[in-house]
C-alpha positions in Angstrom: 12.8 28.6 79.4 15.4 27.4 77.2 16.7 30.6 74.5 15.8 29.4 71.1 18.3 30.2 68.5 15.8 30.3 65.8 15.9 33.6 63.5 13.2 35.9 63.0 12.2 34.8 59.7 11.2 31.5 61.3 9.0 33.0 64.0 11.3 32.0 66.6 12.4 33.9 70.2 16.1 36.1 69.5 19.3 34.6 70.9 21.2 38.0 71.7 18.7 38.8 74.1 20.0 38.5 77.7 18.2 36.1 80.0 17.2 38.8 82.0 15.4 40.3 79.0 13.9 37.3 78.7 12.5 36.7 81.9 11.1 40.4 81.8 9.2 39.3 79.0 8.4 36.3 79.8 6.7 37.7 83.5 5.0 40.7 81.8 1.5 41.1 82.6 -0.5 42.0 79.5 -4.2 43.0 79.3 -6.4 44.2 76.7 -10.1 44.9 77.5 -10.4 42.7 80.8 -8.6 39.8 78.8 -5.0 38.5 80.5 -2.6 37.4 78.8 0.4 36.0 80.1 3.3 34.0 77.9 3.0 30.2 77.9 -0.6 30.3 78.9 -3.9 29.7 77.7 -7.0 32.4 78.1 -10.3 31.9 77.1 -10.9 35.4 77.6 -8.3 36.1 74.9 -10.0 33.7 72.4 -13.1 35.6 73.0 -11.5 38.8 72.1 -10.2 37.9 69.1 -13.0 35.9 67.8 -14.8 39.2 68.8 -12.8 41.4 66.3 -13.4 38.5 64.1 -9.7 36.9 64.4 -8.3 33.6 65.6 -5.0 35.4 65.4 -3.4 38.5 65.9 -0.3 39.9 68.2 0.4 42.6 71.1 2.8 45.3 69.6 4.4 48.3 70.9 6.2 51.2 69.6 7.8 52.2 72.8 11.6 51.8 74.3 12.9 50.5 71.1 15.7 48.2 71.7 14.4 47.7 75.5 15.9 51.6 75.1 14.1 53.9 77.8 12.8 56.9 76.0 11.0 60.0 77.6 6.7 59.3 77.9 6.0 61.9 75.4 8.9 60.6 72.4 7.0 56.4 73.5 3.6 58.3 72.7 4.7 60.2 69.9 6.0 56.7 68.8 2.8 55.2 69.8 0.6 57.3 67.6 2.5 56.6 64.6 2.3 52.8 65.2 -1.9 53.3 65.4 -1.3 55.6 62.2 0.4 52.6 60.6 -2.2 50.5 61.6 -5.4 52.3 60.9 -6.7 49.8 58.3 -6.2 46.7 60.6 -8.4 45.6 63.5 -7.0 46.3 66.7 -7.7 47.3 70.4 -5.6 49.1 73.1 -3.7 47.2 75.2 -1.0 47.4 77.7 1.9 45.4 79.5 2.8 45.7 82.8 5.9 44.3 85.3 5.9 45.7 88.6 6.3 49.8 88.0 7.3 49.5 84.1 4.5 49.8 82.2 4.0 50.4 78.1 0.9 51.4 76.1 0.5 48.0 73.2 -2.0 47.3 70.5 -3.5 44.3 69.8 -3.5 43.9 66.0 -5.8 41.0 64.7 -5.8 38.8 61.6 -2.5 37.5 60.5 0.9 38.7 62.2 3.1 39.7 59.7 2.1 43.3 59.4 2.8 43.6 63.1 6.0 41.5 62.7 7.1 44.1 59.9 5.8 46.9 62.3 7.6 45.6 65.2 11.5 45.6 62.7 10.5 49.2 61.7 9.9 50.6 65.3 13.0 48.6 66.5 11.0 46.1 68.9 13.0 43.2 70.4 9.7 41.1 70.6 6.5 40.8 70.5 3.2 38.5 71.5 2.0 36.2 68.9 -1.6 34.9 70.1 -3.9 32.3 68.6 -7.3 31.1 69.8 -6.8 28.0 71.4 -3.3 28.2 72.0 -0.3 29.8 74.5 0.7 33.1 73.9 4.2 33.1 73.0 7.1 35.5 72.1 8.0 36.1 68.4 10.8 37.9 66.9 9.4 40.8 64.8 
């Protein structure tokens, strides 16, 4: 996958991330409520889910590791609870991703991104999962 240089207020990827990064993201296994979601693919059980919580949009966010910074489990779900705080008057459902033995606790926010793109710049996320019925999940700059 080619780096896109595009900045954040255009929705694209970041360019300082390494390609490792990337990749990490890139092969993360996300899941919320028996729905998979992987990046550059389709899922039907996704659409369902958000068509569900009466969406045809929404993203995975986290407050954990800010920066791709590892942070002790109880300062990620201190972080975490603040996030669901934040988010109290949206629509969302726990989630999680997953890459061999990292794992971190995610929301799925539905209805339109840009609260969880502003959420994602105040808890210091490199990225996060734009998703839209019908189409690929992809990786947004917050």
């Amino acid at each position: 996958m080619c780096i896109a240089t595009l900045s954040s207020r255009t929705g694209g990827t970041r360019s300082d991330l390494s390609p490792r990064l990337h990749r990490a993201y890139r092969e993360t296994a996300y899941a919320c409520r028996g729905a998979e979601i992987r990046i550059g693919r389709r899922s039907r059980a996704l659409d369902d889910l958000l068509l569900t919580l009466g969406a045809r949009q929404g993203a995975l966010l986290t407050a954990w590791n800010p920066r791709s910074r590892l942070l002790p489990e109880p300062v990620n779900r201190r972080r975490q609870r603040q996030l669901a705080d934040r988010l109290r008057r949206q629509r969302t459902a726990e989630a999680e991703g997953r890459l061999k033995a990292w794992r971190e606790e995610m929301l799925l926010v539905a209805g339109d991104i840009r609260p969880a793109r502003r959420l994602g710049r105040l808890f210091r996320q490199n990225m996060l999962v734009s998703l839209r019925t019908g189409r690929k999940a992809s990786l947004v700059a917050p």
